[in-house]
C-alpha positions in Angstrom: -47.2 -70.2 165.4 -47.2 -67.2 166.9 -44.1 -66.0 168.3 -43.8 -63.8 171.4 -43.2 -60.4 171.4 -39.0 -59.5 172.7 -39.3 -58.1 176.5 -37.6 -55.1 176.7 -36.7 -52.8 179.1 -39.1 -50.8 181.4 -39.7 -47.7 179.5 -42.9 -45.8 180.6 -44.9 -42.8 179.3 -43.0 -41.0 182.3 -40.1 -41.1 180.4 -41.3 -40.6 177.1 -42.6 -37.6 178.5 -39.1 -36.6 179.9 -37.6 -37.4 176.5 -39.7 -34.7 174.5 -38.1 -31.6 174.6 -40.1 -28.7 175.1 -38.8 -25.3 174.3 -38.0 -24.5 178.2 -36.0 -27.7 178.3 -34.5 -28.1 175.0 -31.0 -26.2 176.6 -30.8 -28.6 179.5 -31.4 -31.8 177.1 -29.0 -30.8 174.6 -26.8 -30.3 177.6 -26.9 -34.1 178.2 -25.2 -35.1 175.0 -21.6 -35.2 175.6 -22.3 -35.7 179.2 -24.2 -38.7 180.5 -25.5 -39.4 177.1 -23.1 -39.8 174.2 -22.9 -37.4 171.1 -25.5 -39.1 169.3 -28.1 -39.5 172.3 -26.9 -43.4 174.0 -26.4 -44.0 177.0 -23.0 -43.5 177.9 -22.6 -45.6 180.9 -22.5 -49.6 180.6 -25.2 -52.0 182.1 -25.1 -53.4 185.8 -23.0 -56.5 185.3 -20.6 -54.9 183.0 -21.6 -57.0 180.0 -21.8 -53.7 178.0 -19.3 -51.3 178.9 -19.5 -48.2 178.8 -18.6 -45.5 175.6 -15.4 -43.8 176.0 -15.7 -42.1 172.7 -14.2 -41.9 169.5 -11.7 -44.9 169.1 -9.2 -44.5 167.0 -8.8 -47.1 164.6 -5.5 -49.3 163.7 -3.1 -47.0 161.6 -2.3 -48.7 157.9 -5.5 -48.8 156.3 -6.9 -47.1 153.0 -9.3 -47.8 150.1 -8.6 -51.2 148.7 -7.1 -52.6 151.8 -9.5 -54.7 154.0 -11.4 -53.1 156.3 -11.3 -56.1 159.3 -7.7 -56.5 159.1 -7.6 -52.7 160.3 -10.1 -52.7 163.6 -8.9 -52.1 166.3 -10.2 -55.6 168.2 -9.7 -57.6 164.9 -7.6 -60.6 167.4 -10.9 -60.6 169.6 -12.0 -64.4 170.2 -15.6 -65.5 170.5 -16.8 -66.1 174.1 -20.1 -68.0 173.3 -21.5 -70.1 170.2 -25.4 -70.3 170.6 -27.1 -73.0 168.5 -30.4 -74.6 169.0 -29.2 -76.7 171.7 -28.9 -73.8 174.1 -31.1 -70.9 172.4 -33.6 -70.3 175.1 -30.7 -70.1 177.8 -30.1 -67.2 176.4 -33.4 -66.0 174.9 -33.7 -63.0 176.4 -30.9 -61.5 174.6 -32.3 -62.8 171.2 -35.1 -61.7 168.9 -37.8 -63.8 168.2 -36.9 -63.9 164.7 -33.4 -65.2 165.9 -34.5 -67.5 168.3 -36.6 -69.0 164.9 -33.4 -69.3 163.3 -31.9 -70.7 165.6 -34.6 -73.9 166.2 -35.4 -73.8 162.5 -32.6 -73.7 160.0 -30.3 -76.9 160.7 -26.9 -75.9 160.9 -27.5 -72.1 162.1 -25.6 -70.8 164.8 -24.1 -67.6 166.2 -20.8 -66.8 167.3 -20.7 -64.2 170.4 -17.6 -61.7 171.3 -16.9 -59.1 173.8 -18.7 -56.2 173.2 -16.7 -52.8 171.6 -19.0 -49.6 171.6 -16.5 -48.6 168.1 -19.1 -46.3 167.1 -18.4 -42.4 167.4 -19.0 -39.7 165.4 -17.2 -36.5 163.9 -17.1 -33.1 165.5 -19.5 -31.7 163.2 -21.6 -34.4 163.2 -22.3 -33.7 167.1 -22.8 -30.4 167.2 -25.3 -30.5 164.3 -27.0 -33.4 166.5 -27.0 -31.2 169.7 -28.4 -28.2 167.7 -31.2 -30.3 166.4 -32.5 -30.8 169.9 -34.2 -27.4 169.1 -34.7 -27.5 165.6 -35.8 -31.4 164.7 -39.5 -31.2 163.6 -41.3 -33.3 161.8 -43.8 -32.2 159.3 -47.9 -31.8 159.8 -48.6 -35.0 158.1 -47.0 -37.0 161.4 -44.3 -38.8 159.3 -42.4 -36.5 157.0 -39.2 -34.6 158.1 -39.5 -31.1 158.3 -36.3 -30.0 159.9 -33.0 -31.2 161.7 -29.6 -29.2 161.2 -27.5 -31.7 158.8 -25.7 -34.2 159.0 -26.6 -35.4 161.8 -29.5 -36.6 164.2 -32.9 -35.0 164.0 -34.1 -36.5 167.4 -31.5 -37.4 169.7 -33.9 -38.0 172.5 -36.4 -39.7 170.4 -40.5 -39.4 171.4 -41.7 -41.4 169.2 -41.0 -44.5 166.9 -41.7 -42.3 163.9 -38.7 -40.2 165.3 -36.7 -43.2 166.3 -36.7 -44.1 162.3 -35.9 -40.7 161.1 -32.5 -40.8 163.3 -32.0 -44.3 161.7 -32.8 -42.7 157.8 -30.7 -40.1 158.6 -27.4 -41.3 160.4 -24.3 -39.7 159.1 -23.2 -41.7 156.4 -21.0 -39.5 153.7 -22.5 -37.6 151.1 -22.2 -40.8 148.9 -22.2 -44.4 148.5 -20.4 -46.2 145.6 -20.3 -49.7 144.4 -18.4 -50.5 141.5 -19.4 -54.3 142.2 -22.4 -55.6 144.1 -23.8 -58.4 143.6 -27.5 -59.0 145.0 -27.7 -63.0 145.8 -30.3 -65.2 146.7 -30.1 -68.8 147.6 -31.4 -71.4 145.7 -35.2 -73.0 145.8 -35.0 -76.0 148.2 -33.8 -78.9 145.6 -31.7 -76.9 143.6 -28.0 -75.1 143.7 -28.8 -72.5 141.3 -28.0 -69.0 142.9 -29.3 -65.8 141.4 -26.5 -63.5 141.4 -27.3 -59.9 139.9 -24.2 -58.2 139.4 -24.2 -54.4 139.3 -23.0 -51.0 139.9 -24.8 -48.9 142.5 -24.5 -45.0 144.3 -26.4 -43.7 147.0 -26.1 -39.9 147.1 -27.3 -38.1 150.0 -27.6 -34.3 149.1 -27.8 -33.8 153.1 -24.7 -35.3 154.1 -21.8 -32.5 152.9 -19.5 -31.8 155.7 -20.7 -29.0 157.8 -23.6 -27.8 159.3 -27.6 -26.3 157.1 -30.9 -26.6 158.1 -32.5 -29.3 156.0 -35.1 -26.9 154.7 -32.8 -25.2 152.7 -31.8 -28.2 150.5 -33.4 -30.4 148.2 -35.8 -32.7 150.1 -34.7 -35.7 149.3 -33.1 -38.2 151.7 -31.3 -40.2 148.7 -30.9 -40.2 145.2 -30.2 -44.4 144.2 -28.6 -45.4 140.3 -28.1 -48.8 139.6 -27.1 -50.6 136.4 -27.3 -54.6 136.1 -24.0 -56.2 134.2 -25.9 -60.2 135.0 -27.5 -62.5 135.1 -28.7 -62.4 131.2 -31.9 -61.9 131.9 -31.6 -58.6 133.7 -27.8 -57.0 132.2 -28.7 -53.8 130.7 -31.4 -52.6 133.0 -31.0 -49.7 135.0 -33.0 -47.0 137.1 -32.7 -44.0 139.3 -34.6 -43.6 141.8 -35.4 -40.6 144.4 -36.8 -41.0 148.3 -38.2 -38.3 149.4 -38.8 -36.6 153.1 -41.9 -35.1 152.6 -43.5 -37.4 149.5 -44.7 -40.3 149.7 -43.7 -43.4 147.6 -40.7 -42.7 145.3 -40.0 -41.0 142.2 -38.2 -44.5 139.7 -37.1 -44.6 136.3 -36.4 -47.7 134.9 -34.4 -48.6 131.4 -35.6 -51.3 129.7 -32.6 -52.3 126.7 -35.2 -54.4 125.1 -37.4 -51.8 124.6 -34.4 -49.1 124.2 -36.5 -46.7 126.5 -36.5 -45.1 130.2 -40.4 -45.7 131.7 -41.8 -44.6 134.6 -42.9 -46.2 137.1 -45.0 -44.7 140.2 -45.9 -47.9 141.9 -42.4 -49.7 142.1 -41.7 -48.8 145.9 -42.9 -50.3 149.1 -43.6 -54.1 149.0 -43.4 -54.4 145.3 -41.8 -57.1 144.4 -38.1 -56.6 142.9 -37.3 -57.6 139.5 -35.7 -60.3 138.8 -35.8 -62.2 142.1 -38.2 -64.4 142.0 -40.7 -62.5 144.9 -37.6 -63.1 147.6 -37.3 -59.6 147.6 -39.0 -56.0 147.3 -38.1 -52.5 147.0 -38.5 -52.2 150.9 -36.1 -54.5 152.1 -32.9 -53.0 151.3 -30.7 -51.8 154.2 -33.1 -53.5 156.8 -35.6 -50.8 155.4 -36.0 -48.3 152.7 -38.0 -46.0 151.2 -40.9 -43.8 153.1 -42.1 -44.2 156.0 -46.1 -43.3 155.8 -47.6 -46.9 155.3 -47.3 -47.7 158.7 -48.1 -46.5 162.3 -44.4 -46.4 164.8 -44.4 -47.4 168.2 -41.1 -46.8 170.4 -41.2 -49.8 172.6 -38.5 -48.7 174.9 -34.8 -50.8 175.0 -33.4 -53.8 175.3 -30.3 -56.1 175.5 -29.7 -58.1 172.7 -26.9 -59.9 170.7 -26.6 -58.4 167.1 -24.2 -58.2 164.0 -21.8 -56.2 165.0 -17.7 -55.6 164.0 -19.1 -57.8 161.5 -16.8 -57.9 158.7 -16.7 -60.8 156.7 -19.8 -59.5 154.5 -17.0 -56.7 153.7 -14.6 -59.1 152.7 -14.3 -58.6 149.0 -11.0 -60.9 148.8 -12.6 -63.8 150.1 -14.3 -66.5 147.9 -18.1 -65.9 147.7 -18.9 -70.0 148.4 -17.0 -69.4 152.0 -18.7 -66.6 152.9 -22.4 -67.7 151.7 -23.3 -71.2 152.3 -26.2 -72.7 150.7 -28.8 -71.7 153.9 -27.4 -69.1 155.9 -24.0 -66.8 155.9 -20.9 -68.9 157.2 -21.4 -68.3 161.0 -17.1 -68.1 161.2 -18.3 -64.9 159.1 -20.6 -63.3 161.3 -19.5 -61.7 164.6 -22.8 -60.9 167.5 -22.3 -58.7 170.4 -24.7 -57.7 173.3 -25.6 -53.8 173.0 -28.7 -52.1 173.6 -30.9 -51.6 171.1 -34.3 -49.4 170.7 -37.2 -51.8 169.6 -39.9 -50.3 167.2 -42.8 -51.6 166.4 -44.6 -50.9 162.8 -48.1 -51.9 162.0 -49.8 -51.0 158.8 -52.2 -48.0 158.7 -56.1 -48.7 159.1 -56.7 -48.6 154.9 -53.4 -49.7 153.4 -52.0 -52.9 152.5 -48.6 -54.2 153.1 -47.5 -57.8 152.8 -45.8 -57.6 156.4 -48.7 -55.7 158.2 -46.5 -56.0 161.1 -42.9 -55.4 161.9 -40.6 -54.7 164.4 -36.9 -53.1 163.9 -34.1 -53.3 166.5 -32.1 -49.8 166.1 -28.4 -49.7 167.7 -28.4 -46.8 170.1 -24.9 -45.8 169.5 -25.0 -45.2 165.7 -28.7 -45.4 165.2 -28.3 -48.3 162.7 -30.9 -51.2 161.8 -29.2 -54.2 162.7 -32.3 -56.4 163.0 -36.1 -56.8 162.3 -38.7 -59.4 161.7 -41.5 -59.2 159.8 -45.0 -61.2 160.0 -47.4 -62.1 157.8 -51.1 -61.4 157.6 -51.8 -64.2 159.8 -49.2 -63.2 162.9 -46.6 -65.4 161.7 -42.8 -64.9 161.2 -42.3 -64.8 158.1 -38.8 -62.6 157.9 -35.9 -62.0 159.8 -33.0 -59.6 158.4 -29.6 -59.1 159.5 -27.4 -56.0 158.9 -24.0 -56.0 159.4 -22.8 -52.9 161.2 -18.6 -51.8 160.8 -16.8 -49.2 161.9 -16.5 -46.9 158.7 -13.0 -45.4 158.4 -13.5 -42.5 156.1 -16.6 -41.0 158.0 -15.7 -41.6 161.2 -19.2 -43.2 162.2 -20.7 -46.9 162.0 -23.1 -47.9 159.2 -24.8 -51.0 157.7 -24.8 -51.6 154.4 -24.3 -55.4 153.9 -27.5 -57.1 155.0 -29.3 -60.7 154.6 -32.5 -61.8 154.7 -33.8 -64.9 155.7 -37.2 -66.3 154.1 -38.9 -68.5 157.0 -41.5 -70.0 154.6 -39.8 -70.8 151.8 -35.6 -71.5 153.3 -34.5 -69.0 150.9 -32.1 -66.0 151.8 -31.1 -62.6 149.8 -27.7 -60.8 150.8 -27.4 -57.9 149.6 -25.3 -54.7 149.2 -22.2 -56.9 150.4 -18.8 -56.7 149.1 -18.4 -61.0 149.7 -15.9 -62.0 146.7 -16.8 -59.6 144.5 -13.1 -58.3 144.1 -14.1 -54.6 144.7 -14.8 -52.5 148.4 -18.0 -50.0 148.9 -16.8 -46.7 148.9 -18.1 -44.0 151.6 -17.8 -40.7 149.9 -17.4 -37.7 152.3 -17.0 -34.9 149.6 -18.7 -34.3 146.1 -15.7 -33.7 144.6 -16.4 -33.4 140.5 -18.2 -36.7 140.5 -21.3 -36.1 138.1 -23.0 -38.7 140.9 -22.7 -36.6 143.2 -25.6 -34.2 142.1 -29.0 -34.6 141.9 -29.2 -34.3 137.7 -27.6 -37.4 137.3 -30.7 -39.2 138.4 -32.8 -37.5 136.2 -35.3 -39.9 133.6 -33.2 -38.0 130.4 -29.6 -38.3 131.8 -30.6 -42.0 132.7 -31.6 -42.8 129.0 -27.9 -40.8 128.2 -25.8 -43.1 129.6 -27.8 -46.5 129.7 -26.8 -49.2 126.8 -28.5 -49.1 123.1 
């Protein structure tokens, strides 16, 4: 079955055209930040019947909290109770705030149902962060190949006033986020084969470092051009503890630059074609190196199309894939994440479509990605198969980030449509330990780009 495509809201080429800043009307756009646009480039008013209200800026989070505390038991609207359950019973009442591939989890996976609250626009973003976004209405260019990033003043959003999908998904890429990422414990789950109970659970240490996002304000062309630099190293199952890469996504390149340790062999290889929809190691073709995050990696295998907006209920506030006191089994349930775990709210969303290039291959030839327009985060997107059929759906679970001041996903699950399988990923669920959103280098040796290098990753890796 085909599903249909989500209506959004009327956005013509008028107003694409108003949205591309030439140079006479770059002043007057960068004007509107602040003003009847937020810092970041959302609208800052609320929709007609109030549903969404409207952004009254930075909120200030509950007092208390710090690293190793739980995050939810800090927000703000943590006593908030749900005001709708939708199940298969009543999804296409309220279809036009769902995605198709939520409306398909809806009707297909028995059991699955979402919990909606009021809506909080808790997103915001530093001082620095704004102005770097307001001075990128002038100097956000992307490069002559039509997909690269050229230019932005950093941290913050290239292209506030997006033209473009391709531009919609660079503000998404780069979305203030620290200058770092750490997880002392991740696990990467998938469910088990239909028949079974027999999880794969790959236990690891991971860091994201993001040479961009330093406090203050450079044009990207004068650093390294590199949007991340990724290390993990696997402590289980068996079959994978021991094995560990670097790996380095690039703005202007395409593909990525991976090293991968192999302790059987006792040797770092390279390996050029481990990116896009390869297939990640270990988990049994549930997953590739695309997926992570809602997506990763470059963005050149597929054409972007900015649809326009629309109204939809998403993951949102949604801490329980944070909680890393809870127990794993009451978090993750054997088909789909404990809905009492999951929190939806209605916000307004930018809808891109990506279809593959004419020549390249991709085993989702289409996709379409749902981009919150108050922190420019994925929170949803479905994929399809070569034949037009749903054949993905992920979920990212946006918070309120206390140390930077912004919102970000980094916990996200994927549900597999064909087979009833689900990953979930880059979560804190049970695992005892909190991710960690660095906002300055300090003396970490992570926190540089020669820690990712093929020769220090041999240096540290087991013998």
């Amino acid at each position: 079955m085909i599903h249909p495509k989500p209506r959004v809201l009327a956005f013509s080429s008028l107003i694409l055209a108003l949205f591309a800043a030439s140079p006479g009307t770059q002043a007057a756009d960068a004007a509107r930040l602040g003003a009847e646009l937020t810092p970041l480039g959302a609208e800052r008013a609320g929709n007609k019947d109030g549903s969404i209200p409207a952004w009254s800026g930075n909120e200030v989070q509950q007092s208390g909290w710090s690293y190793g505390k739980l995050r939810g038991e800090h927000f703000k609207h943590k006593d908030d109770k749900p005001t709708l359950t939708i199940d298969a019973a009543n999804a296409d009442k309220y279809a036009e705030h769902l995605s198709p591939g939520q409306l398909a989890m809806l009707k297909q996976i028995k059991g699955y149902s979402m919990q909606v609250y009021p809506t909080r626009r808790s997103c915001g973003a530093p001082d620095f962060v704004a102005a770097n976004t307001k001075a990128s209405v002038s100097t956000g260019k992307l490069a002559a190949d039509g997909w690269g990033l050229k230019e932005a003043t950093v941290p913050g959003i290239p292209f506030p006033m997006p033209a473009s999908g391709i531009e919609a998904m660079w503000n998404a890429k780069m979305r203030y986020r620290g200058v770092g990422i750490d997880y002392k414990n991740v696990v990467t789950s998938v469910s088990p084969r239909k028949g079974s109970t027999e999880w794969i659970r790959a236990g690891q240490e991971f860091t994201a470092y993001m040479p961009w996002g330093a406090k203050g304000s450079t044009l990207l062309s004068k650093l390294p051009q590199v949007e991340y630099y990724a290390y993990f190293a696997y402590s289980s199952p068996t079959a994978l503890a021991g094995q560990a890469l670097s790996i380095t996504y690039f703005l202007d390149q395409e593909g990525s630059e991976t090293f991968y340790y192999f302790p059987g062999q006792r040797r770092v290889r390279r390996m050029p074609t481990y990116s896009y929809d390869s297939p990640q190691i270990g988990m049994e073709n549930q997953y590739t190196l695309d997926e992570p995050f809602v997506f990763n990696g470059t963005l050149d295998r597929f054409d972007w199309k900015l649809v326009g907006k629309k109204e939809l209920y998403v993951p949102y506030n949604a801490f329980g894939a944070y909680n890393f006191k809870g127990k794993f089994e009451d978090i993750a349930k054997p088909d789909f994440i404990n809905p009492a775990q999951r929190r939806y709210e209605l916000h307004r969303v930018w809808v891109v479509e990506a279809t593959v290039k004419k020549g390249m291959r991709h085993t989702a030839p289409k996709r379409t990605y749902f981009l919150d327009e108050d922190s420019w985060n994925m929170v949803l997107a479905d994929d399809y198969d070569a034949q037009g059929k749903l054949a993905k759906v992920r979920e990212g679970f946006l918070i309120p980030v206390y140390e930077t001041g912004t919102c970000d996903v980094s916990a996200f699950v994927q549900y597999n449509l064909n087979e009833g399988r689900y990953v979930f990923d880059m979560h804190a669920a049970g695992t005892g330990s909190d991710v960690r959103w660095l906002t300055e280098p300090g003396d970490s040796p992570r926190m540089k780009a020669s820690f990712y290098t093929s020769d220090n990753l041999r240096a540290i890796s087991d013998r």
